[in-house]
C-alpha positions, 0 to 999 in steps of 0.5 A: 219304931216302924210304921205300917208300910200298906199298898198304894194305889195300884196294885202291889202284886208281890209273890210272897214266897220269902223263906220263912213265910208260914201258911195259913189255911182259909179254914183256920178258926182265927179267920171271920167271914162276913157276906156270902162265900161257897164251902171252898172259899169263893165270893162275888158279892160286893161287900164280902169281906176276910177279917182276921187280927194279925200280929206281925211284920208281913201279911199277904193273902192267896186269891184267884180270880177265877172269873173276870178280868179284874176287879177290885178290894179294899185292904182294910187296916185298923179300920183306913182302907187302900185300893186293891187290884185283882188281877186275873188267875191265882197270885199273892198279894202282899196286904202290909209289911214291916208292921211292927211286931206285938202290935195287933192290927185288924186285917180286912180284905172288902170286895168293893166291886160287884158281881159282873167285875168278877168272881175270887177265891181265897186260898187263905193267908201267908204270914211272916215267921213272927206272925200269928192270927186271932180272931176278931169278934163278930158284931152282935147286930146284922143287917142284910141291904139288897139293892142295885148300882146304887147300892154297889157304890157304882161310879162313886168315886168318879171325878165327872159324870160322863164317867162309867163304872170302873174297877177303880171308881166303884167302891163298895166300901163307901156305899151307903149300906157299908157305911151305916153298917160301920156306923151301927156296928152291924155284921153287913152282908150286901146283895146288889147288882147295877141293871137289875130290879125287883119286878124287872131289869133295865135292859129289855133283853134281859127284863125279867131274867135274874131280878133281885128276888131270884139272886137273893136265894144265891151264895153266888151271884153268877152260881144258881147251882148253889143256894145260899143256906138263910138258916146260916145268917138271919138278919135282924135287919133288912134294907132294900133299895129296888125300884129305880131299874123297874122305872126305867124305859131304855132300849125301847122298852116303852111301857112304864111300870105297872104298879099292880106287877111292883107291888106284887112283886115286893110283896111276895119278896118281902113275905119270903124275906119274912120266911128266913128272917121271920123277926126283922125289921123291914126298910123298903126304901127308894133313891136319889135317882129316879123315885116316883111312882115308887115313892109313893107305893112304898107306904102301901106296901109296907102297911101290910107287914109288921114292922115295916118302914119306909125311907126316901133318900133325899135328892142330889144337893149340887154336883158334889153329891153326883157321881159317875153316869149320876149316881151317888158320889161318896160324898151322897153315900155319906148321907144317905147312910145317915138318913138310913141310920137315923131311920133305923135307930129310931125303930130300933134299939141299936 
């Protein structure tokens, strides 16, 4: 018998051009998307994520990094992930091989890098001549998270603090959000980007260009041209994670937050939430990093909407719960996706 035969670590760029290959357009019925992709197949979002069943020996996919110089995915079989490098320009990219034919295995391709890393476009499948897709039934339950670096995964995976966030260490895959969606079994769809906020950003020369509530109405993150089409996806749930950029006061910035200007802000994002997503349940939640103020004018906030909750993550427990530049490690993911699942399960019926 044969065993699955998957990448490594690095990226296996092989040009899947063998003669019997059958190509498999990215419009085909047996293909499901989940997070936001444009009408020809582009995505920059972390999270975005190609699924389909495949039942063969060879499958690779047809990708072009049309923006940035490389990134990373998540190659994810029968549901045990492996690295991904996208290099830029357009290539084939061998996903499993000498796979053993009339075993279905479930294929996914997870964008586990955010949006300034950059921006691919799938061109669809190549399989081997004894290969066929189906497809994979979608969840029933869907949660949007809007969040910033902590919600991307940044420096997850980073074995020291010192670390900044690479393509290889930040890996939206194990982010908390994406974990309690594989928990909840719930269709994920992820709007994140380290340095911004809700009111304002981290950087003062860009303190209130494109905060979180202006790139909530993009199908791409890097694209105002196009807006994304709600009416496509309306989440039963809704989780954000804002508030720890606002706090800052780097690069001279030095006033501190004013709480009329958040409060206000969320607000407003959150009655335009309720405008896509009129029957969701809201999580307003705020950690491990930087969390007060913020912390304690959640409750506030969430009192003038109907159902609505606060979540507080916890603090870090010891440096295995730190990860690159102190953010989250995998391991801190891990528990903020149970305290996020514990919250969600108890006002819900999921």
């Amino acid at each position: 018998m044969r065993n699955t035969l998957v990448l490594p670590l690095f990226c296996l760029l092989a040009l899947f051009s063998a003669v019997h290959a059958e190509k498999i357009d990215p419009s085909d019925p047996a293909i499901r998307y989940a997070g936001r992709f444009s009408d020809d197949y582009r995505f920059g979002w972390t999270g975005s994520m190609i699924e389909t069943q495949f039942d063969g020996s060879t499958i690779s996919a047809d990708l072009d990094l049309y923006e940035g110089k490389v990134t990373g995915m998540a190659v994810v079989i029968d549901g045990e992930q492996h690295f991904l490098e996208i290099k830029a320009g357009r290539h084939t990219y061998t996903l499993a091989e000498d796979l053993e034919p009339g075993v279905p295995h479930t294929i996914g391709l997870f964008k586990r890098t955010e949006p300034y890393m950059g921006s691919v476009r799938f061109y669809g499948f190549e399989i081997s001549e004894d290969g066929k897709l189906s497809p994979v039934p979608p969840p029933e339950r869907k949660m949007l998270v809007v969040g910033d670096s902590i919600t991307c995964g940044y420096g997850n995976e980073a074995t020291d603090v010192k670390e900044g966030n690479t393509v290889t260490n930040e890996n939206g895959y194990m982010s908390y959000a994406a974990i309690a969606a594989r928990e909840l079994n719930a269709d994920l769809t992820m709007i994140c980007w380290s340095g911004h906020g809700l009111f304002r950003n981290r950087s003062l020369e860009n303190d209130r260009k494109n905060v979180m509530p202006v790139l909530f109405e993009q199908t791409l993150p890097t694209d105002a041209s196009l807006q994304w089409d709600h009416g496509s996806y309306i989440p039963d749930v809704v989780v954000i994670n804002l508030g720890t950029n606002d706090l800052a006061t780097r690069d001279d910035k030095k006033a501190p937050l004013d709480k009329d200007d958040y409060c206000q802000a969320y607000v407003a994002f959150l009655k335009r939430i309720r405008e896509v997503a009129p029957d969701s349940k809201l999580f307003l939640s705020i950690g491990p990093m930087v969390i007060e103020p913020v912390a304690s004018w959640l409750p506030e906030v969430a009192a003038q909407f109907d159902a609505a909750y606060v979540v507080v993550f916890s603090k870090f427990d010891g440096p295995v719960d730190i990860g690159g530049h102190y953010h989250p490690s995998v391991i801190k993911d891990q528990k903020m996706a149970d305290e996020l699942t514990a919250a969600i399960r108890e006002h819900t019926e999921w």
